[in-house]
C-alpha positions in Angstrom: -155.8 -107.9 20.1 -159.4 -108.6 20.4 -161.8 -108.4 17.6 -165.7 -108.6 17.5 -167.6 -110.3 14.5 -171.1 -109.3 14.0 -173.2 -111.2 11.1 -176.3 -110.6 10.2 -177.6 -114.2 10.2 -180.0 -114.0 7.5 -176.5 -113.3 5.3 -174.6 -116.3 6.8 -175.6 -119.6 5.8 -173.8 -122.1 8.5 -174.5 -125.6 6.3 -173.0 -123.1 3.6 -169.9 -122.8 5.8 -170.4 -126.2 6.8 -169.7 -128.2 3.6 -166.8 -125.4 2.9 -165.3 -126.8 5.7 -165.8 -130.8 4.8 -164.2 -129.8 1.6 -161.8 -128.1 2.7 -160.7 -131.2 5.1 -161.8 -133.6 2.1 -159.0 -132.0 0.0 -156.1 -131.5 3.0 -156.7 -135.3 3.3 -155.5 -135.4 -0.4 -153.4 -133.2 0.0 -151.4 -135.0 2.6 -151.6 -138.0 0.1 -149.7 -136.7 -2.4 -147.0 -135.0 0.0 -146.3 -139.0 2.1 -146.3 -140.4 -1.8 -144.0 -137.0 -2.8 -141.5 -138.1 -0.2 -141.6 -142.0 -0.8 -140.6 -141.1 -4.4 -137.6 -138.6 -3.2 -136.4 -141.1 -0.8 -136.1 -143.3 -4.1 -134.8 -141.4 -5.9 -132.1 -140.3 -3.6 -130.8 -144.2 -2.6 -130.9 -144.8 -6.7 -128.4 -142.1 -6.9 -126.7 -142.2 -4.0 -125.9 -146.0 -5.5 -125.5 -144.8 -8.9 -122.9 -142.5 -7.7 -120.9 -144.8 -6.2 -121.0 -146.8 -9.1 -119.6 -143.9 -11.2 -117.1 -143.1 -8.2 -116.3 -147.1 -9.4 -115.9 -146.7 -13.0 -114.4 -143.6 -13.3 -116.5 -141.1 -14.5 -115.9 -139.3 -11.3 -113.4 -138.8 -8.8 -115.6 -138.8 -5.6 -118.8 -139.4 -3.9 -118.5 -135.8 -2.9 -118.0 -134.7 -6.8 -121.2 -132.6 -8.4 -121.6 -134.2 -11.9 -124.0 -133.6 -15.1 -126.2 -136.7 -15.6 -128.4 -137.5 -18.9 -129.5 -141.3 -19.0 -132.4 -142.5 -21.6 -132.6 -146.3 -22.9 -130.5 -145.8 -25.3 -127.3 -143.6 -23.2 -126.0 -142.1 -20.8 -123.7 -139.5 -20.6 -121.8 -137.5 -17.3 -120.7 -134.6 -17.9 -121.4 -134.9 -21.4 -118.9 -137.8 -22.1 -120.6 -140.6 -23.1 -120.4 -144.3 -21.0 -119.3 -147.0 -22.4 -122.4 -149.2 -22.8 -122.1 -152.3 -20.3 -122.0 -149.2 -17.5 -124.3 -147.5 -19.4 -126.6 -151.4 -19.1 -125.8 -151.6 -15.3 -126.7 -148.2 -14.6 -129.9 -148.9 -16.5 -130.3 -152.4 -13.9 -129.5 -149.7 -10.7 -132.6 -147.9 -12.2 -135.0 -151.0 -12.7 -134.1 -152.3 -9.3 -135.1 -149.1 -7.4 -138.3 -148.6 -9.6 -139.7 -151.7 -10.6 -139.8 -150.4 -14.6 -137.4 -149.2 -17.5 -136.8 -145.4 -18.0 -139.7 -143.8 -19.7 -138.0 -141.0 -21.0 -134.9 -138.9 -19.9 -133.4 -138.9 -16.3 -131.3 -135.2 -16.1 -129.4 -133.9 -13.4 -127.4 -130.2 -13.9 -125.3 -129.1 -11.4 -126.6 -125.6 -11.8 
């Protein structure tokens, strides 16, 4: 297809357009920011539980590394699948998290299966 544009120029202000565009390239920059620092926090995330897991797998909370589970972990607990941990796993699993963030949990850390 082939279309034709036809402005009437004393309409369309170019250093209008201009500084549309330098925003527009201003914010993709940020834009693409956010997105590298979005997948440097998954990739994080991911190895601390891909290690937490295993350390479950370890003390018996689940069966497998293949095994969906329900995770709630604050300061004071954590809990799989609503069972509460006994509390030295409950302080390792709070070390695992310090290790792969550099801080303590601010908060609640919860994973549903569904």
């Amino acid at each position: 297809k082939h279309f034709d544009f036809k402005f009437d120029s004393a309409e369309f202000d170019m250093s209008e357009l201009n500084e549309s565009m330098k925003e527009l390239k201003k914010n993709m920059k940020g834009l693409k920011i956010e997105v590298h620092d979005m997948k440097g926090e998954m990739k994080k995330l991911n190895l601390f539980l891909n290690e937490l897991k295993s350390e479950l797998v370890k003390d018996g909370y689940i069966n497998s590394d293949d095994e969906e589970y329900d995770l709630e972990m604050t300061t004071a607990i954590t809990k799989v699948n609503d069972r509460v941990v006994k509390q030295e796993h409950h302080k390792k699993y709070l070390e695992l998290y310090k290790k792969h963030y550099d801080k303590e949990i601010d908060g609640t850390i919860k994973i549903d299966r569904d």
